[in-house]
Wavefront OBJ file of the C-alpha trace (Angstrom):
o trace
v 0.000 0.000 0.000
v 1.386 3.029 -1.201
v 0.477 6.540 0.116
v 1.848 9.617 -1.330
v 2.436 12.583 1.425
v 3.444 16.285 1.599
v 6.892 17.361 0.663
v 7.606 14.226 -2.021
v 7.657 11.853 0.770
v 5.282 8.861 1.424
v 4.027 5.926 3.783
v 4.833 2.609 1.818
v 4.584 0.616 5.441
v 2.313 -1.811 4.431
v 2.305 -5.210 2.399
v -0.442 -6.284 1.198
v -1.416 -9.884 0.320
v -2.624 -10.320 -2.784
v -3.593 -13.802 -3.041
v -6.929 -14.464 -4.793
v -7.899 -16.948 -7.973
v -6.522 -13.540 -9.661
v -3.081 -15.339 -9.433
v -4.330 -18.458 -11.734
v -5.002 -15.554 -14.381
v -1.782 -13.740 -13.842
v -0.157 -17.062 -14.660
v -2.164 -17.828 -17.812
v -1.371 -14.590 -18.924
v 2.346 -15.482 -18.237
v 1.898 -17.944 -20.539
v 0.209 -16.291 -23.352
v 3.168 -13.912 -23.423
v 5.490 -16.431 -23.424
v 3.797 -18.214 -26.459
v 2.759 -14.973 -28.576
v 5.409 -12.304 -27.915
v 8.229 -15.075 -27.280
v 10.114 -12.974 -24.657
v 12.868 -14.241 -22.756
v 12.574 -12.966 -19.179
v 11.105 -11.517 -16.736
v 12.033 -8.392 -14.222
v 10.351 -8.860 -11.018
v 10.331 -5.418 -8.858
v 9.026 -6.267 -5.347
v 6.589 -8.707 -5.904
v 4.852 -9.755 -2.883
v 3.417 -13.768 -4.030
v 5.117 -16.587 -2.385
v 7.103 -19.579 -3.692
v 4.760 -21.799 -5.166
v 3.276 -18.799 -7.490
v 6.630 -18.352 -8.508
v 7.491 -22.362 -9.135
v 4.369 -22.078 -11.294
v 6.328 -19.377 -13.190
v 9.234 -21.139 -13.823
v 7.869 -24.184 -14.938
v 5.489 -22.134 -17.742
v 8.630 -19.947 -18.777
v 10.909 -23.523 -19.122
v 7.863 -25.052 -21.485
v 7.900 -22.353 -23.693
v 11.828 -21.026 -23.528
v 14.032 -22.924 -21.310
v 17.002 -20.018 -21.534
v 14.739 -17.638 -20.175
v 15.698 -15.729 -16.929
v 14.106 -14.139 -13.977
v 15.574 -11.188 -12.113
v 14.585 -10.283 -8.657
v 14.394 -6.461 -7.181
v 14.276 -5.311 -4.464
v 14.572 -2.716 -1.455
v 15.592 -2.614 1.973
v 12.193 -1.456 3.018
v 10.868 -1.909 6.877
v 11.909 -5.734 6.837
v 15.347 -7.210 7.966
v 16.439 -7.149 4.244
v 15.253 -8.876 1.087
v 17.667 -11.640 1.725
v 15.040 -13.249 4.393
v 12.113 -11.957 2.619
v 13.055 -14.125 -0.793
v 15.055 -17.088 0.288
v 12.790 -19.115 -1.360
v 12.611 -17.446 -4.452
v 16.572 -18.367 -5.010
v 16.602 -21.562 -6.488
v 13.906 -20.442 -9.175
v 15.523 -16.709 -10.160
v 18.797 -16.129 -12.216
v 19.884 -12.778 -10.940
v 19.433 -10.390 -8.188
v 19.247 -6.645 -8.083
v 19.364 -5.799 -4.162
v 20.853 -2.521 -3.965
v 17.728 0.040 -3.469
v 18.556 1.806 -0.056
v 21.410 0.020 0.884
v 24.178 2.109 2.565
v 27.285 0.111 1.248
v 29.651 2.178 2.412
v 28.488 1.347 5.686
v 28.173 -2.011 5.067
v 30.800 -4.711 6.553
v 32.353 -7.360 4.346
v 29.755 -10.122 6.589
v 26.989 -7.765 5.004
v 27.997 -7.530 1.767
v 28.325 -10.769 1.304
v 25.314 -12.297 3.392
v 22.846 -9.566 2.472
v 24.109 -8.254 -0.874
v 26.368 -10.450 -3.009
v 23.835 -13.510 -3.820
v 26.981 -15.889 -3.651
v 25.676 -18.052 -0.518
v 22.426 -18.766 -2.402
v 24.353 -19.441 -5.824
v 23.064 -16.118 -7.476
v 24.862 -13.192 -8.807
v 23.956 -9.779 -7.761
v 24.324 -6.332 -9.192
v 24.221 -2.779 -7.186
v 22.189 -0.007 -7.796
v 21.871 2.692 -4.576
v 23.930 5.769 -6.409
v 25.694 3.370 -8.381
v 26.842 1.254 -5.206
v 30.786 0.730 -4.862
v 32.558 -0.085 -7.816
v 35.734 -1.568 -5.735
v 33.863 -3.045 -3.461
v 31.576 -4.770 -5.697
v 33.975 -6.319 -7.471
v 35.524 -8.349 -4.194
v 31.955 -10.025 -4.866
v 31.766 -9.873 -8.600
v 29.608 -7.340 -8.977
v 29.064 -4.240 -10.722
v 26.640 -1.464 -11.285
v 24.284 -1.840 -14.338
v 25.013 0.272 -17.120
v 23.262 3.839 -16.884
v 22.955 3.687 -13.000
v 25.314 5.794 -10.974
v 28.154 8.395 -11.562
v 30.438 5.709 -12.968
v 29.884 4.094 -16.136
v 30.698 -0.151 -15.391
v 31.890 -0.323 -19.276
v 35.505 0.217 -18.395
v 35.833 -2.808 -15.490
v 33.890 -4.500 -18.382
v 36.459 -3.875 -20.393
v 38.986 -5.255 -18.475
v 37.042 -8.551 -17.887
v 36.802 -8.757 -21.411
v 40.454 -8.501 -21.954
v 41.392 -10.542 -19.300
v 39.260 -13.583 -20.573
v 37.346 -13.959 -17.060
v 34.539 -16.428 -18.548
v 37.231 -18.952 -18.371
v 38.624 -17.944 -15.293
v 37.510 -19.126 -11.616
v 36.765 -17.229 -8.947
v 37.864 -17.849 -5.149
v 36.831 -15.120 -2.704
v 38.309 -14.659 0.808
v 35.553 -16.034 2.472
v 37.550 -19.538 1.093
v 39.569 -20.925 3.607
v 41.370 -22.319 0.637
v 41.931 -19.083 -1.603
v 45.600 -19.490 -2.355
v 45.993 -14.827 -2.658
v 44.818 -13.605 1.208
v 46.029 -10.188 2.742
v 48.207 -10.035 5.635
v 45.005 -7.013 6.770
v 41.681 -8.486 8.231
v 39.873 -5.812 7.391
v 41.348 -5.655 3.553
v 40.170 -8.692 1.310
v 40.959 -10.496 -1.620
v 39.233 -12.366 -3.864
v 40.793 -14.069 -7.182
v 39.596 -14.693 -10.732
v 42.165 -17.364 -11.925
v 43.045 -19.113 -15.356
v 45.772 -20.925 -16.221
v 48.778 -18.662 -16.406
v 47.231 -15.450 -15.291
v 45.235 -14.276 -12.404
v 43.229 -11.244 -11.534
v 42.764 -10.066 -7.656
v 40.349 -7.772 -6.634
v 40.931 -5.905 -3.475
v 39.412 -3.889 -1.490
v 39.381 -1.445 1.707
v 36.038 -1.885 4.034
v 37.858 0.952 6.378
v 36.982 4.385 6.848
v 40.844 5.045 6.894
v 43.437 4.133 4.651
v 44.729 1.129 4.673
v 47.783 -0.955 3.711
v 48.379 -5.004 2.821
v 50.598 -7.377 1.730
v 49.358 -10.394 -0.144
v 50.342 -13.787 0.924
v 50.542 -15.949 -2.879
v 50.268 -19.508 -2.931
v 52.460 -19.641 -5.873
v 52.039 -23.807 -6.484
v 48.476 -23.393 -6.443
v 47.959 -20.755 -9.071
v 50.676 -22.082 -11.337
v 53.361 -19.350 -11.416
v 57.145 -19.072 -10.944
v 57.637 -16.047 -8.164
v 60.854 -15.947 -9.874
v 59.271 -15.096 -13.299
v 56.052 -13.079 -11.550
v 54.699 -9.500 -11.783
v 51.948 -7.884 -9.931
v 50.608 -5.402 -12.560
v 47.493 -2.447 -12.046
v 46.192 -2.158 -15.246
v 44.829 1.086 -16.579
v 41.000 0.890 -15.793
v 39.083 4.617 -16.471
v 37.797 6.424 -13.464
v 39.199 2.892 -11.319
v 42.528 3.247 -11.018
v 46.241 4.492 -12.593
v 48.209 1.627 -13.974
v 51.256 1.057 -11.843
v 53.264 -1.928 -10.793
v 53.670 -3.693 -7.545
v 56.748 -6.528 -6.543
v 55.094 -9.543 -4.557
v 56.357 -8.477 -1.293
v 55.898 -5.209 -1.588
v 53.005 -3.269 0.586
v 49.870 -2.152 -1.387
v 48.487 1.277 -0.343
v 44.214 1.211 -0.187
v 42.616 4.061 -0.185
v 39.168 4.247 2.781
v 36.045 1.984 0.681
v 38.166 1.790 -2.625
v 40.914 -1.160 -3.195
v 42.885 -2.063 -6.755
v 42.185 -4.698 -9.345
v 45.580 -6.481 -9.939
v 46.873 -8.962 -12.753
v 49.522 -11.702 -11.581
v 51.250 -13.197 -14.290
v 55.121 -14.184 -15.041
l 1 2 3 4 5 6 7 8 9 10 11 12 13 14 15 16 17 18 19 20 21 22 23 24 25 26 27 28 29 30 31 32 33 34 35 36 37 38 39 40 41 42 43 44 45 46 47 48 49 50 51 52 53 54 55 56 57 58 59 60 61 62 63 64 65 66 67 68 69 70 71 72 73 74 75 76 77 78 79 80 81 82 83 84 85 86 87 88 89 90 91 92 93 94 95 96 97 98 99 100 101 102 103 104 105 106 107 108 109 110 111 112 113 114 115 116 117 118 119 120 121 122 123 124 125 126 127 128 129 130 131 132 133 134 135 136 137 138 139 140 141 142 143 144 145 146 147 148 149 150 151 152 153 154 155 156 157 158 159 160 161 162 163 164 165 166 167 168 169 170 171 172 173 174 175 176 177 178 179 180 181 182 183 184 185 186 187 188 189 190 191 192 193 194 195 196 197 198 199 200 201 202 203 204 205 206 207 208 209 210 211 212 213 214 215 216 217 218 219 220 221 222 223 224 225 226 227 228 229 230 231 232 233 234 235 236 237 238 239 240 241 242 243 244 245 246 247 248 249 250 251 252 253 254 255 256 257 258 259 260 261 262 263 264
């Protein structure tokens, strides 16, 4: 229930159920869609049906297009977060879009990555609030979409792209076994690694700058420290290209950090 007030603000406290036979022609309609204007997804902003409405989804849009995808929206609003609210909803969605109202640079790494990332629950997750944190995001793979926010994505994109990270495997700190961890608890790493080459994210969760060493299990990702180099590519409105020697200390600026490219 939605109800507009003085001064642009409004009382959205209430959540209404909508459950009624109405649901059975929501669904039908869902599947007229599907068969007559063959799209190939669905955005789903707040929706307030449970999970056996949305199984009933799922199963119509995998009849009629089994690539399709489901993405899930949603706000902070008066609950504990839409992590509880749509734990159910998980197995049956492809992507998340939590990020309306959240405060990440308050947010702790535990938050991040419980409320935020998607990664327990085997989804991926994008930000939104003012664009989120672009370093930050990207110890949990994520990025703002395109078009949201000060910062334009395309150029961390970019370096994906060039970096080849659809064949590449990513570890985060959260790992006990991640073989690139800081020598800084409240700096982490997380890796993106492929055979010969490895990209580590880091990043700051401080309010003060910060510096870290990384510890490298060298055996595990496949180089020679002999033969290594720890390289910060160019990345637009990211960060300066510059290099770094493996034991040498990496400044991070308060909520920013450095995407890094190991290789020999």
């Amino acid at each position: 229930w939605y109800t507009p007030l003085p001064n642009e603000t409004s009382d959205a406290a209430l959540v209404l159920n909508p459950f009624s036979r109405w649901i059975n022609y929501y669904l039908e309609g869902l599947d007229w869609m599907m068969k007559n204007y063959k799209i190939d997804g669905l955005y789903m902003d707040d929706v307030s049906f449970d999970r056996p409405v949305l199984k009933r989804m799922r199963k119509i849009m995998y009849t009629n297009n089994p690539g399709a995808l489901i993405d899930l929206h949603s706000h902070r609003q008066y609950s504990a977060g839409p992590m509880n609210q749509y734990t159910g909803f998980f197995p049956y969605v492809d992507r998340l879009w939590f990020g309306e109202g959240f405060l990440y640079n308050q947010m702790n790494p535990d938050e991040w990555f419980v409320t935020f990332s998607g990664i327990p629950f085997g989804v991926m997750s994008e930000m939104l609030q003012d664009g989120g944190n672009r370093f930050l995001g990207m110890v949990y793979g994520a990025t703002a979409r395109h078009s949201y926010g000060q910062f334009s994505p395309v150029p961390v994109w970019n370096l994906w792209k060039s970096f080849g990270i659809e064949d590449a495997k990513m570890i985060g700190y959260w790992n006990d076994l991640c073989p690139v961890w800081t020598d800084n608890p409240i700096v982490k790493a997380t890796i993106y690694v492929k055979p010969g080459k490895t990209l580590v994210s880091i990043g700051n969760f401080d309010t003060q700058e910060q510096e870290t060493r990384l510890n490298i299990d060298w055996k595990a990702l496949g180089l020679d420290p002999e033969k290594a180099r720890i390289t910060a590519p160019e990345v637009k409105d990211f960060q300066n290209t510059r290099q770094f020697k493996p034991d040498e200390p990496i400044p991070v600026k308060p909520k920013e950090g450095w995407l890094l490219i190991i290789e020999e």
